[in-house]
C-alpha positions, -999 to 999 in steps of 0.1 A, spaced: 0 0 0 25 24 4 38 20 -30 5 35 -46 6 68 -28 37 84 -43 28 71 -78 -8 86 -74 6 119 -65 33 117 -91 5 108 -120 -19 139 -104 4 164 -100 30 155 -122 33 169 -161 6 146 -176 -25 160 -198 -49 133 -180 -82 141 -192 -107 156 -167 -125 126 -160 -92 106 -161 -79 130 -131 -114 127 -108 -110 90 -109 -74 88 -97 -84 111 -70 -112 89 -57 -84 62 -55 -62 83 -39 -87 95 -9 -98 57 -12 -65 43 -3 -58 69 23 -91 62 42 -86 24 44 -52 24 51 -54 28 86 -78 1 93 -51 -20 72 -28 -12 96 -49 -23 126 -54 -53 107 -21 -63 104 -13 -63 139 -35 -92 148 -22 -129 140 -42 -140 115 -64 -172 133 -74 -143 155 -101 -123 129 -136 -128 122 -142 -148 86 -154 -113 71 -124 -90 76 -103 -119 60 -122 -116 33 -122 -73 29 -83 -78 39 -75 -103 12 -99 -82 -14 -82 -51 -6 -48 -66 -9 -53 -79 -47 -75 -48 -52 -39 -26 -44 -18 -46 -65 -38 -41 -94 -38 -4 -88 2 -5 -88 1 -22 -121 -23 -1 -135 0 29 -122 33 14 -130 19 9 -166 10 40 -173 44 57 -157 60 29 -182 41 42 -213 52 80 -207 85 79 -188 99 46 -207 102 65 -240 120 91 -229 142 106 -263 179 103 -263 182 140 -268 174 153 -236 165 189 -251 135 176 -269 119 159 -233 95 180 -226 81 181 -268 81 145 -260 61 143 -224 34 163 -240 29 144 -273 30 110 -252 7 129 -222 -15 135 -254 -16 98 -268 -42 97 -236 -66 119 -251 -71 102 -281 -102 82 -281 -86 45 -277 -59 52 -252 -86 72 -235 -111 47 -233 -87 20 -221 -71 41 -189 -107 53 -181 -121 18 -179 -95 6 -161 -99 28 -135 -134 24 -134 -128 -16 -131 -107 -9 -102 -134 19 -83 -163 -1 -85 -138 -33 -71 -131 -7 -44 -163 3 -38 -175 -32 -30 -144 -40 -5 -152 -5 13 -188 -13 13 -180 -50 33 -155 -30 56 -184 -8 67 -199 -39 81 -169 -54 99 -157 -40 131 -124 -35 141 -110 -31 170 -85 -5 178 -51 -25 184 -21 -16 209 3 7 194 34 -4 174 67 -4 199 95 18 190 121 10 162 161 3 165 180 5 139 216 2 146 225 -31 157 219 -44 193 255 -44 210 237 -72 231 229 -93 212 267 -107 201 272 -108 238 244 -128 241 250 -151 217 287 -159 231 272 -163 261 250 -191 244 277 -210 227 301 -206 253 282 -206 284 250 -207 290 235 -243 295 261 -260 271 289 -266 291 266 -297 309 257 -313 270 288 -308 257 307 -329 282 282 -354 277 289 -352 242 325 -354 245 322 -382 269 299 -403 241 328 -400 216 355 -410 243 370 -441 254 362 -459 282 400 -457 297 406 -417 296 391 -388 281 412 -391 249 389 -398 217 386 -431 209 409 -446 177 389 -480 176 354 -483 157 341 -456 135 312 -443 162 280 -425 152 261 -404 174 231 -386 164 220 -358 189 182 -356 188 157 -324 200 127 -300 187 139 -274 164 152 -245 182 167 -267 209 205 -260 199 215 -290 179 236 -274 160 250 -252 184 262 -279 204 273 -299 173 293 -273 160 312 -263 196 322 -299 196 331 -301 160 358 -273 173 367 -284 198 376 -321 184 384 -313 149 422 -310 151 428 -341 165 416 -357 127 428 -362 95 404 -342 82 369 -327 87 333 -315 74 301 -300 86 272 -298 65 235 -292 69 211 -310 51 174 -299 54 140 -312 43 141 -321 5 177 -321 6 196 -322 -33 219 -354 -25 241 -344 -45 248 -314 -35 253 -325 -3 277 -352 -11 298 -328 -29 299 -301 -1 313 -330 24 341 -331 -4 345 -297 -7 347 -297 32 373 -320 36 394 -305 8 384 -276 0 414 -272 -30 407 -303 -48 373 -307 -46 367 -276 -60 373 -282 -96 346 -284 -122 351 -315 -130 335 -331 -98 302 -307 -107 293 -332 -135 294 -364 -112 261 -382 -106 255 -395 -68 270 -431 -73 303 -413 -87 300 -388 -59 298 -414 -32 330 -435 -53 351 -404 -48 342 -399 -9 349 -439 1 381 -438 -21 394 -401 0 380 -415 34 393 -450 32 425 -442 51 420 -412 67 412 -406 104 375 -382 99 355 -364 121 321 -354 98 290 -337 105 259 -341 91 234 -309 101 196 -312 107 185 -348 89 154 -350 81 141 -382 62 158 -419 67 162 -423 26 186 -388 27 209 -404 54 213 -436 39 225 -427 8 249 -401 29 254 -433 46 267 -456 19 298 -429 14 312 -433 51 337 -459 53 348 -478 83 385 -481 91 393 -490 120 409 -454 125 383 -439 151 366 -417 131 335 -402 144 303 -389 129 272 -368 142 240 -363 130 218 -342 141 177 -346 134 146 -337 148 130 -373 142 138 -399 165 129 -424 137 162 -408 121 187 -414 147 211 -443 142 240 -455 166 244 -442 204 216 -417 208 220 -382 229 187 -368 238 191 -332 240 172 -313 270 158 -282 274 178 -257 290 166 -256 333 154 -232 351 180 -216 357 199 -216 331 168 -204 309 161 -174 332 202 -165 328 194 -164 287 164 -145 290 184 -118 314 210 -122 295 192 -107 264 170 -83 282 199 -65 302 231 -51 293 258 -71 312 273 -39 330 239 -29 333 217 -27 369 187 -54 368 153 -37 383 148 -53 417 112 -58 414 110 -80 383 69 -89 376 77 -127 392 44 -139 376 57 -126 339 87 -144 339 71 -174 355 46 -177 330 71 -172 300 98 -196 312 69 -222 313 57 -210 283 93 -213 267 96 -245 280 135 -245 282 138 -239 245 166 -214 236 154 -200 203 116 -195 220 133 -176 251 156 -158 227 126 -146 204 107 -137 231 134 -117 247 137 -97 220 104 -92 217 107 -76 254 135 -51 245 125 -19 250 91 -25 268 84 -14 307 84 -46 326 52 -35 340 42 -43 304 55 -81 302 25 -93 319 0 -76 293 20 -98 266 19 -130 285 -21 -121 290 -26 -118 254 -47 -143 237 -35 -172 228 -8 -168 249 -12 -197 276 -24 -231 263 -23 -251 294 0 -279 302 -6 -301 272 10 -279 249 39 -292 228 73 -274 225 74 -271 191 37 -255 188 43 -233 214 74 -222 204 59 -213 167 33 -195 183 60 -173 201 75 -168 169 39 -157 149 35 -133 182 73 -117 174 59 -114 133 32 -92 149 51 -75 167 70 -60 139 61 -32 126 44 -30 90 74 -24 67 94 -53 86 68 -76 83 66 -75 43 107 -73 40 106 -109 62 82 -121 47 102 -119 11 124 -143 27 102 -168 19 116 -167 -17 149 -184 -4 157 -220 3 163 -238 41 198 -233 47 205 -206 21 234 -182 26 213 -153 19 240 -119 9 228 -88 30 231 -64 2 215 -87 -22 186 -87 1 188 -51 1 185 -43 -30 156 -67 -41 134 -50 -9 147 -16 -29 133 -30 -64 101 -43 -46 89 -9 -31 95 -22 3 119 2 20 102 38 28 123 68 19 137 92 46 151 129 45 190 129 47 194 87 43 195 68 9 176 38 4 202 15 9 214 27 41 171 27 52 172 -7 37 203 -14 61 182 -7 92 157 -27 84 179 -59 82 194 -48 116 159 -43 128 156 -81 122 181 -93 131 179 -75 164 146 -91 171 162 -124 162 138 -132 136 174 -137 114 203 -149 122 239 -125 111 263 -144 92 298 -122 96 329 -121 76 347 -149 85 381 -130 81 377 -111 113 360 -76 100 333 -83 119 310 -71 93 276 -87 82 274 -101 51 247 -126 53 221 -140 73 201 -172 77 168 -178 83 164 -205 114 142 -234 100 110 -226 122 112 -190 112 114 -203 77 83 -226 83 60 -193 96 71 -171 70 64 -197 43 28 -202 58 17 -163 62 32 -158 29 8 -186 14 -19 -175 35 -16 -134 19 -3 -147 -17 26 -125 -4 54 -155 -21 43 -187 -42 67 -216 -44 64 -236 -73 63 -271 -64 68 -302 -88 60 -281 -118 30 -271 -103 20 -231 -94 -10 -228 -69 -20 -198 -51 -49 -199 -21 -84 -192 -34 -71 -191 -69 -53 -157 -63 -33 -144 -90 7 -153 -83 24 -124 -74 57 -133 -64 70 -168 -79 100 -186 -64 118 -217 -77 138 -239 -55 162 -269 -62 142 -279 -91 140 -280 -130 125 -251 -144 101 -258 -176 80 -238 -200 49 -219 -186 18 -244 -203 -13 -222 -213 -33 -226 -184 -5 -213 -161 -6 -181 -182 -40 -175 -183 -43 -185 -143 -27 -157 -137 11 -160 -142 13 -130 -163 8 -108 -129 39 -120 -115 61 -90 -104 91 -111 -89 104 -142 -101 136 -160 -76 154 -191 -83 180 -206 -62 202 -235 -74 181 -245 -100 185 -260 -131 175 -233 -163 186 -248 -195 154 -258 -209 135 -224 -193 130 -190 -212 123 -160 -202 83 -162 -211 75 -127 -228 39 -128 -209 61 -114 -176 53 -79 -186 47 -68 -154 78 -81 -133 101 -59 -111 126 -86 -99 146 -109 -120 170 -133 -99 189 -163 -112 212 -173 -81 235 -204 -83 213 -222 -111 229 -243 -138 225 -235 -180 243 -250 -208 269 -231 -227 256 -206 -246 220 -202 -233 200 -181 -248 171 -178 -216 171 -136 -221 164 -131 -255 127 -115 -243 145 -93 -213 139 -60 -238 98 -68 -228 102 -61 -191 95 -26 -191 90 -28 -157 119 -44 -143 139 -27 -113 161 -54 -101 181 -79 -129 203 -103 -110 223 -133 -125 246 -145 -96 270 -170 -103 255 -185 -133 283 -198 -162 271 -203 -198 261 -171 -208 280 -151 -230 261 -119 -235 234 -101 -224 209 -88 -252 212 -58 -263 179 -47 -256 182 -40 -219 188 -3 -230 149 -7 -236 144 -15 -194 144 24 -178 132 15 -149 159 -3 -138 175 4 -108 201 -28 -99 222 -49 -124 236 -78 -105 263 -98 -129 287 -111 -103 304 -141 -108 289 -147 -142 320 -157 -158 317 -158 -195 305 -119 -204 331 -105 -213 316 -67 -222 289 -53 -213 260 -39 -243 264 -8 -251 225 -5 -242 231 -4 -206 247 35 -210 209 44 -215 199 28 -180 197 63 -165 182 50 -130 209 25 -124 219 31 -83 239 -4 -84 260 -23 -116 283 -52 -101 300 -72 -121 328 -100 -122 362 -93 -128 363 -101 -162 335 -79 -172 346 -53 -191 326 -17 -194 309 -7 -226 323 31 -236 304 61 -222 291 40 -194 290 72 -169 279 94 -197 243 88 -184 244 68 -158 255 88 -130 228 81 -102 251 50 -89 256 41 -53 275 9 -62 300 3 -91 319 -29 -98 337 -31 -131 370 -42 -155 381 -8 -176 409 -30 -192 391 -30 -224 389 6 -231 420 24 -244 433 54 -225 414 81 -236 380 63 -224 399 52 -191 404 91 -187 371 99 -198 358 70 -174 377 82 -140 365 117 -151 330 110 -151 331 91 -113 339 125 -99 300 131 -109 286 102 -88 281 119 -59 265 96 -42 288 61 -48 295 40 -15 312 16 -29 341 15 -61 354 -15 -69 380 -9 -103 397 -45 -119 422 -30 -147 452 -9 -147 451 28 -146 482 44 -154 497 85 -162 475 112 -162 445 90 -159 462 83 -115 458 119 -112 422 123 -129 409 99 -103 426 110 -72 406 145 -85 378 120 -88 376 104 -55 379 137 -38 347 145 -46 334 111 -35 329 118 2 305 89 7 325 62 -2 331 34 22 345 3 -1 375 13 -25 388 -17 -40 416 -9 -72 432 -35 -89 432 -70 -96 427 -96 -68 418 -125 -84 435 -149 -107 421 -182 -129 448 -209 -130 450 -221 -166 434 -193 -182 445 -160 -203 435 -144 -170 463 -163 -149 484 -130 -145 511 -115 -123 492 -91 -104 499 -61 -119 503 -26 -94 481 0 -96 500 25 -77 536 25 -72 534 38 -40 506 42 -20 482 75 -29 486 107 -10 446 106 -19 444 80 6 436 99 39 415 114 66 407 145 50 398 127 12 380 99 24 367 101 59 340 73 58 363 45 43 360 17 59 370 -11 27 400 -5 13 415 -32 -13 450 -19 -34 474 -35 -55 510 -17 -48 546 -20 -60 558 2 -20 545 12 13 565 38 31 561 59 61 540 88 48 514 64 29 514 41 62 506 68 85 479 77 62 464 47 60 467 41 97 447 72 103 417 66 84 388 68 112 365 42 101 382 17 84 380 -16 92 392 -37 69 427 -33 51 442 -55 21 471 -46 7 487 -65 -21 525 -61 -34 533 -69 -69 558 -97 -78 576 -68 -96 584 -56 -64 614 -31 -59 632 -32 -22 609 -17 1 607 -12 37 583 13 57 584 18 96 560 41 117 566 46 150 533 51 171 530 67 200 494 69 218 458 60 205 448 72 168 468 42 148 444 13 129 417 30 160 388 5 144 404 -21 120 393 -55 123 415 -70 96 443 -68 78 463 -80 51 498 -72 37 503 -93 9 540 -95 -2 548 -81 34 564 -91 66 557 -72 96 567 -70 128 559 -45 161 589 -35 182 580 -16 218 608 8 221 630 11 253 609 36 276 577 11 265 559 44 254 559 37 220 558 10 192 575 7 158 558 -8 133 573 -21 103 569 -39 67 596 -57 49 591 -73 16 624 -95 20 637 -73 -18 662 -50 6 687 -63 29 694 -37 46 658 -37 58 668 -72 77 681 -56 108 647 -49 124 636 -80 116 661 -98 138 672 -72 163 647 -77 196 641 -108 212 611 -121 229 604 -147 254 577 -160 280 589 -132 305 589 -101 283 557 -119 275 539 -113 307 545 -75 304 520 -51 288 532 -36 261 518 -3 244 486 -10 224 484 -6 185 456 -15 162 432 -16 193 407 -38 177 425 -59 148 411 -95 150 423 -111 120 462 -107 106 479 -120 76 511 -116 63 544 -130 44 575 -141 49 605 -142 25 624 -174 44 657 -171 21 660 -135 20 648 -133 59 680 -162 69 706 -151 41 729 -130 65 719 -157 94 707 -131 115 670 -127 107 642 -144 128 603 -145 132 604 -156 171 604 -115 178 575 -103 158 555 -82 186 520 -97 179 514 -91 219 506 -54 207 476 -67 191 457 -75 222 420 -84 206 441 -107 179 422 -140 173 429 -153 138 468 -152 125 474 -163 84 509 -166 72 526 -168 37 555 -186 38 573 -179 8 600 -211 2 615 -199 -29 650 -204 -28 651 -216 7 660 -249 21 632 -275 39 654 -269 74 653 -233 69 610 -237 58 608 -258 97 627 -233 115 604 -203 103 574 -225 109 586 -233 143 596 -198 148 559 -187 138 541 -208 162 563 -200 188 557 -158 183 521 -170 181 517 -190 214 537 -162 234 503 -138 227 482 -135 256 449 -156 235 478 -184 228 470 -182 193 476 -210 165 488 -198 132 477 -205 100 504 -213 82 503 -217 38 537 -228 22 540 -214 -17 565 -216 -44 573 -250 -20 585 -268 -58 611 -240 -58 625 -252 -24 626 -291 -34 641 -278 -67 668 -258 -48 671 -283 -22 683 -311 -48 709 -288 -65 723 -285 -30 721 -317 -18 693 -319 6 
């Protein structure tokens, strides 16, 4: 509904000749729409079960009558703004003669009985609401929109502490042997860990996967689901156990049998420890089953189900949280941990909603955070709602789906809609945050607001759910600490799917069939892990043809087209489905005159897009990322004037005079490699103009003149907060399989405070660092995540800063120096550190990597603090060029400067060097590690290790 207002006003007051009668009918729609909104609203706030039979029916009438006043609206804007003339002077000519096409008799008569159609449908929905009473309903509680610091507190509290300590040694002591807590190496044991959803199965699977993992050969976790693709899980149990080999393409084409041939023949003498996530049938785990292989080595496996008629081998019956330890996780969540609790708690509240809860941490969690922010003189009014208590014959499950449905109408209006678009994704999808974003943009779904742009309102809303725990944050695994993703937990997923079914908010197509309830018209259409086919006749005519978004994940496209009778569609995704070389799907994309959102996300086979998408000026979001095989874009797309987002892979190159016309982006990814170096000028020109770009992300070589046109550029760009320049990935075996090739040979004196103060990505291919660009860099206020990549062509370089006091790397949470060695040095008076790179080209550079010592006692001091907040490191060393002289070390690198350091990755470069010399750096590594205060573990990574064996012949090792 609040798509129609703006669209109304923009058609009324806008410069259209609507005939007279033309312009009294909109009106009538517009002060309809605005008098039944509100009752709308109230109706929304009740669950569903809870309304009389007749205000179903006005709700679900006013709902399709809305939709086709949107269509009716968007076709119309399509028919006068869609034509706009490429010569800009001649627009207004051109409004007016298409503004008059509407007062020719035909045009006429079709808009006018349209609208007619659509008052007289109105007229009969007001006329039932006037004999349906609704009841005022409690006001909507107040929004958040940054994320809850809380809730990451309280979800280490739930992983680490609360309630799982008790399960886990259980656990632990299931997959032990009888003579000592050491795991046993007899009999390959299964245990399957059986509870209600929401229970924590996987939270207590995983903390033992962790824990035990390293004692194994090797290792995988994967979730299954209901209506799980076999397949697909067989070859992520591959990927998991190695991830480099099992990667190739080759092992896409296997069937199951083949599949299952490869995991026996890697398993049958390794030592495993293997997962399998949230089983739901007997048939999916024994075909699983055929591939494990018993070896006498003690492997282990877990499976974790719902079904008791599932589990196989020693059984572990999780519990419900107790008492106590439920009433921790609800306070836990409720109150900040430094925070004062109120003394006179309503006892009977909490009583009821721990029974309520029944020791089930999802339901205590979502009901929590359905508290947040309300008086606790309040808590009781929500336990006394109805439907609330059910007695003491309740099951868990029900009741805890019925605390979920309560948090759904608890949300407010715009929140409800964005989760119920969820619906559109598989169970255990990976969903990306921005994607998500951007579709809710496309839809209509995310309100504007003075002073913020729709992304960044769109933002808000996904923290809004994710504080109220109706989504789960997936964060960058690196250490950034930034969101990326989120999951949707399985009984969330189930509620969302039924409201959406029960509105025709999402239809999921199911064994070739479409259905909607009551023989709606399909709105939204979503595909899932299936074969997509040709629409048959009666689909179209059923109402297909009124579909305005159409999602499908991981399915299989190669005999589906694009079906020209989607006229009206605003969403277009294609995520991780499969198509033949060379398909030919999106020949009819020109026809989707209403499209907002195109998005083709890691789809190979397609070579080119058609050149009609310049025809589609609506839309808003072109989504090419890993699609491999287009290798330049049309030329059309420099006529999508509304573009706010283009993303494309690395090997996509730009069509000339992209930014000629499109200059309303907020997100660019894109190759300029193909464009010769007057257009590269023109190119880094023209991004000075896009005023309002976040995020820049440049694969090619910019070189001369056209450096200092886009340090001009970027200093108009005071909004970015991603800058990624360069190229940072390479295809083994391909024309693309290049040496990394520098950008800059030194780093930018563009790159600081005063250019770019909202940074907080920054992603650059360099030949040297020194001490004026590292200071730079180190005082950029919101950056948080840092990769910087040397060039092989590397000259001698060395850069050291010493730092004295706060204001270094204040917020980053990860960093990488590519090509570097570093190493942090407290000075003698401990007031200050030096921090310094060495790329192992420049000897003279070796001294201050082999100068200071460090051992267990300097170890128990507290030395100065840099990079306050840096989680994640990763770094090189040269080992021949760092032992030439015999002086240089790794035991003394300083990493106790980094006190929040969790994750360390190291290069270690064995060109040249001999394997003793490879072991002592290694050793030297782990020991600098272990002396930091969290005892870390490095990652190690050996390259160029052919290089050492080659060397180590020659010299006789």
């Amino acid at each position: 509904m609040g798509n129609l207002a703006p669209k109304l006003y923009q058609l009324l007051k806008g410069e259209y000749e609507l005939q007279k009668d033309v312009r009294k009918k909109l009106e009538f729609l517009d002060q309809e729409l605005e008098s039944v909104k509100p009752a709308l609203d109230q109706v929304a706030q009740v669950p569903w079960d809870r309304h009389h039979e007749q205000v179903k029916v006005w709700a679900r009438q006013m709902r399709e009558a809305s939709y086709d006043i949107e269509d009716l609206l968007d076709t119309f804007l399509v028919r006068v703004q869609g034509s706009e003339p490429a010569d800009q002077s001649k627009l207004k000519r051109a409004l007016k003669k298409l503004g008059g096409l509407f007062g020719k008799a035909k045009a006429r008569h079709d808009i006018s009985s349209a609208i007619e159609d659509i008052k007289k449908q109105l007229q009969e929905v007001a006329d039932r609401r006037d004999r349906c009473k609704i009841n005022e309903i409690v006001a909507k509680p107040a929004d958040t929109s940054a994320i809850d610091p809380r809730l990451e507190a309280m979800y280490k509290e739930v992983t680490q502490l609360i309630g799982i300590d008790k399960s886990r040694g259980e656990l632990l002591s299931m997959l032990s042997s009888p003579q000592g807590n050491e795991v046993s190496h007899e009999k390959m044991k299964i245990v399957s860990v059986v509870g209600v959803g929401g229970l924590g199965k996987t939270t207590l699977a995983k903390a033992v996967y962790d824990e035990l993992k390293s004692q194994f050969d090797c290792g995988a976790f994967v979730p299954v689901g209901r209506n799980p693709d076999v397949k697909k899980v067989l070859r992520d149990i591959l990927i998991d156990l190695d991830k480099k080999e099992f990667r190739e393409l080759k092992y896409d084409i296997l069937d199951v049998r083949q599949l299952i041939n490869e995991l026996k023949d890697f398993l049958q003498s390794k030592r495993y420890f293997i997962v399998i996530d949230d089983v739901w049938e007997t048939r999916d785990w024994k075909n699983i089953g055929l591939a494990l292989v018993e070896n006498d080595r003690g492997s282990i496996v877990i499976k974790t189900t719902r079904k008791s008629e599932v589990a196989t081998g020693v059984i572990y019956q999780l519990r419900p949280l107790s008492d106590d330890d439920s009433k921790m996780l609800l306070f836990t969540r409720l109150f900040d941990s430094g925070g004062e609790r109120p003394a006179n708690l309503p006892a009977e509240a909490c009583e009821k909603i721990m029974k309520k809860c029944g020791g089930v941490p999802l339901a205590i969690i979502t009901m929590a955070s359905m508290l947040v922010g309300k008086e606790t003189e309040d808590w009781l009014a929500v336990c006394n709602s109805p439907g609330f208590y059910r007695g003491n014959d309740g099951q868990q499950a029900h009741d805890t789906e019925w605390i979920l449905s309560l948090s759904y109408y608890d949300l407010p209006m715009h929140l409800k809609t964005c989760l119920l678009y969820l619906s559109v994704y598989p169970e255990d999808y990976f969903i990306p945050k921005d994607r998500l974003i951007w579709k809710w943009i496309a839809e209509g779904f995310v309100e504007m607001k003075t002073g913020t742009s729709l992304f960044q309102r769109g933002e808000e809303y996904f923290n809004q759910l994710v504080n109220r725990s109706m989504i789960q944050a997936v964060r960058d695994e690196k250490g950034s600490g930034d969101i990326f993703a989120c999951q949707v937990h399985d009984m969330v997923l189930d509620l969302i799917r039924g409201l959406s079914y029960e509105e025709n908010f999402v239809t999921i197509s199911n064994d070739d069939k479409v259905t909607s309830p009551s023989g709606n018209k399909v709105r939204r259409l979503a595909h899932q892990n299936r074969v997509m086919k040709q629409l048959t006749q009666q689909e179209d005519d059923t109402g297909i043809a009124r579909v305005r978004s159409l999602v499908a994940c991981r399915c299989d496209i190669g005999s589906w087209v694009l079906h020209p009778s989607f006229k009206l569609l605003r969403v277009l995704a294609l995520e991780r489905c499969d198509c033949e070389k060379g398909w030919q799907g999106l020949k009819h994309l020109g026809d989707l005159l209403h499209l907002r959102y195109l998005g083709l996300h890691g789809i190979n086979g397609i070579y080119e897009l058609p050149e009609e998408i310049g025809k589609l000026k609506f839309l808003q979001i072109l989504d090419l990322e890993w699609v491999m095989d287009i290798r330049v874009l049309p030329s059309g797309v420099c006529q999508l004037t509304q573009l706010v987002c283009l993303r494309v892979g690395f090997r996509t190159c730009a069509p000339d005079g992209l930014l000629k016309k499109v200059t309303s982006l907020e997100e660019l990814h894109i190759c300029i490699d193909n464009l010769n170096d007057e257009s590269k000028r023109q190119f880094v020109k023209a991004l000075g103009n896009l005023s309002e770009l976040r995020v820049l992300r440049i694969y090619g070589i910019l070189e001369g003149t056209v450096q200092s046109d886009l340090a001009q550029s970027l200093g108009n760009l005071h909004k970015l907060q991603h800058l990624s320049l360069g190229y940072d990935y390479r295809v083994p075996g391909e024309e693309w399989d290049r040496v990394v090739q520098s950008m800059f040979r030194r780093l930018p004196s563009w790159i600081s405070p005063a250019c770019l103060p909202s940074l907080c990505h920054l992603d650059l291919v360099v030949e040297d660092i020194d001490e004026a660009g590292l200071r730079a860099v180190g005082g950029l206020p919101q950056l948080r995540r840092l990769d910087l990549q040397a060039t092989v062509a590397t000259s001698g370089s060395t850069a050291t800063v010493v730092i004295a006091g706060d204001g270094f790397f204040q917020k980053l949470r990860s960093c990488s120096f590519g090509g570097w060695m570093v190493q942090f040095v407290v000075n003698e008076d401990s007031a200050c550190v030096s921090f310094s790179l060495w790329n192992g080209k420049q000897q003279g550079a070796l001294a201050a990597f082999g100068s200071s010592t460090e051992d267990e006692s300097s170890s128990r001091s507290v030395p100065p603090t840099v990079m306050p907040n840096l989680q994640h490191l990763e770094f090189q060393v040269p080992v021949r060029a760092l032992y030439k002289d015999g002086n240089g070390s790794c035991r003394s690198l300083g990493l106790r400067c980094l006190p929040s350091l969790r994750n360390v990755s190291v290069v270690v470069d064995c060109e040249g060097a001999s394997p003793d010399e490879v072991e002592k750096a290694e050793a030297e590594l782990r020991h600098a590690a272990q002396l930091h205060p969290n005892s870390l573990i490095p990652r190690l990574l050996k390259v160029n290790y052919d290089e050492m064996i080659r060397h180590s012949t020659v010299q006789g090792w």
